[in-house]
C-alpha positions in Angstrom: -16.1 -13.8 3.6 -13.8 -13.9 6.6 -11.2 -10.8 7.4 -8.2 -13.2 6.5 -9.8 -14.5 3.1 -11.2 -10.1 2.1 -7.1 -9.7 3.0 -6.3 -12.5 0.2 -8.3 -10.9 -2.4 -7.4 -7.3 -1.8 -3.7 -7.9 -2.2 -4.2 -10.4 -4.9 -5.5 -7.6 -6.8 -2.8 -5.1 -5.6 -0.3 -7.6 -6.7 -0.7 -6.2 -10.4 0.4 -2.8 -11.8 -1.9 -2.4 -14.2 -4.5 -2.4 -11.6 -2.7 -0.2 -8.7 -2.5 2.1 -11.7 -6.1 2.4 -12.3 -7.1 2.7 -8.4 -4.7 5.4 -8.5 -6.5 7.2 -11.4 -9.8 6.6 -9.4 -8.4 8.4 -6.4 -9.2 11.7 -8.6 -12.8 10.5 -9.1 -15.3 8.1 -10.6 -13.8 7.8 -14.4 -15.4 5.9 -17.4 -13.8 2.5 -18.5 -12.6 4.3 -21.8 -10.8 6.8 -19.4 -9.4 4.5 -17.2 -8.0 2.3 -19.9 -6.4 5.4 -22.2 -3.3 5.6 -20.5 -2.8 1.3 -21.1 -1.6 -0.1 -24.1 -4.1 -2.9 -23.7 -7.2 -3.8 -25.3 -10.8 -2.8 -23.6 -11.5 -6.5 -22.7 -7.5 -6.6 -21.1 -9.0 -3.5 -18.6 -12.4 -5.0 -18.2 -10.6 -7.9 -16.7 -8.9 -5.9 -14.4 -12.0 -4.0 -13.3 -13.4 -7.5 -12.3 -10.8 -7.9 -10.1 -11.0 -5.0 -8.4 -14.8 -4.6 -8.1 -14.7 -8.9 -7.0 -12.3 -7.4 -4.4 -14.0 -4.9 -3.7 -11.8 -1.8 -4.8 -13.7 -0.5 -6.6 -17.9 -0.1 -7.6 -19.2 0.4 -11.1 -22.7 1.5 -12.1 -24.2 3.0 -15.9 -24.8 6.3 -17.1 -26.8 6.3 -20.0 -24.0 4.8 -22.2 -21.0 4.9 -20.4 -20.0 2.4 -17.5 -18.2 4.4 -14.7 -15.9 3.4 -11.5 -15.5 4.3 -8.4 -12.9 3.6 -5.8 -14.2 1.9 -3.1 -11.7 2.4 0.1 -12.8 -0.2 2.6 -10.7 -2.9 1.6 -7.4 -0.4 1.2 -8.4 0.2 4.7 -8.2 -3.0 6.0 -5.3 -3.7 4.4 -3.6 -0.7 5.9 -4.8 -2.0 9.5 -3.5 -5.2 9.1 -0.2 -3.7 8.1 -0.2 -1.3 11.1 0.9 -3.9 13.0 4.3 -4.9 11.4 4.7 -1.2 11.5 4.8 -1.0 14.7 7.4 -3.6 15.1 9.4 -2.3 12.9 9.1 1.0 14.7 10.1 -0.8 18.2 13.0 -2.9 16.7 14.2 0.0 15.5 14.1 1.9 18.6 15.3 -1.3 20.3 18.5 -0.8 17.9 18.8 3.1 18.1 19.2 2.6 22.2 21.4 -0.1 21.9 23.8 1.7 19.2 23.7 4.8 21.7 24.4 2.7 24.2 27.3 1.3 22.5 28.6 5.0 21.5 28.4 6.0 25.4 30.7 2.8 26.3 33.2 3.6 23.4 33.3 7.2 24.8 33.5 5.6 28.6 36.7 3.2 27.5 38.2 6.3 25.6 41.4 7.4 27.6 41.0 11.1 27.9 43.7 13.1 25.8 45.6 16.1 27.5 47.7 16.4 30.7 50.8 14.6 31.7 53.2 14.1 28.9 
């Protein structure tokens, strides 16, 4: 899978609550299915769903014990996503310095073109 098409599915499955709720449950540690869908008003299939998407992305892994099925969050593809976003961060960082220097800029003309008060009368 190519870096733009990992990107896709990683914020395809991000683009849903239900399942940035449950990665942020897993960020305390592997849970059980049952765990991770108590806090849901949805049925067990409804979370299974969502646990496809994120282990299909990549978010998360899920392996048995005995008779439980349990998840773990997988942070590569958060990663990934976070590097790519880096970047408009950055510009966003620089356009707003860009603007900071030209407001001070503009303050230090004002101040320049302001007669000075006191003196003659």
């Amino acid at each position: 899978m190519t870096h733009s098409a990992r990107l896709d599915t990683t914020f395809a499955a991000l683009a849903d609550s239900t399942r940035r709720a449950i990665l942020a449950q897993l960020t305390f540690g592997e849970a059980s299915v049952t765990e991770l869908a108590r806090p849901f008003a949805m049925s067990q299939p409804a979370i299974s769903k969502h646990l496809g998407v994120l282990e299909r992305a990549g978010l998360i892994s899920r392996r048995r014990d005995a008779q439980r099925r349990l998840c773990r969050l997988r942070a590569r593809p958060l990663a990934e996503a976070s590097g790519w976003l880096e970047g408009y961060r950055r510009f966003w960082d620089e356009s707003f310095q860009r603007l900071d220097a030209l407001l001070a800029e503009m303050k230090t003309r004002r101040q320049r073109a302001r007669p000075k008060q006191g003196g003659h009368r």
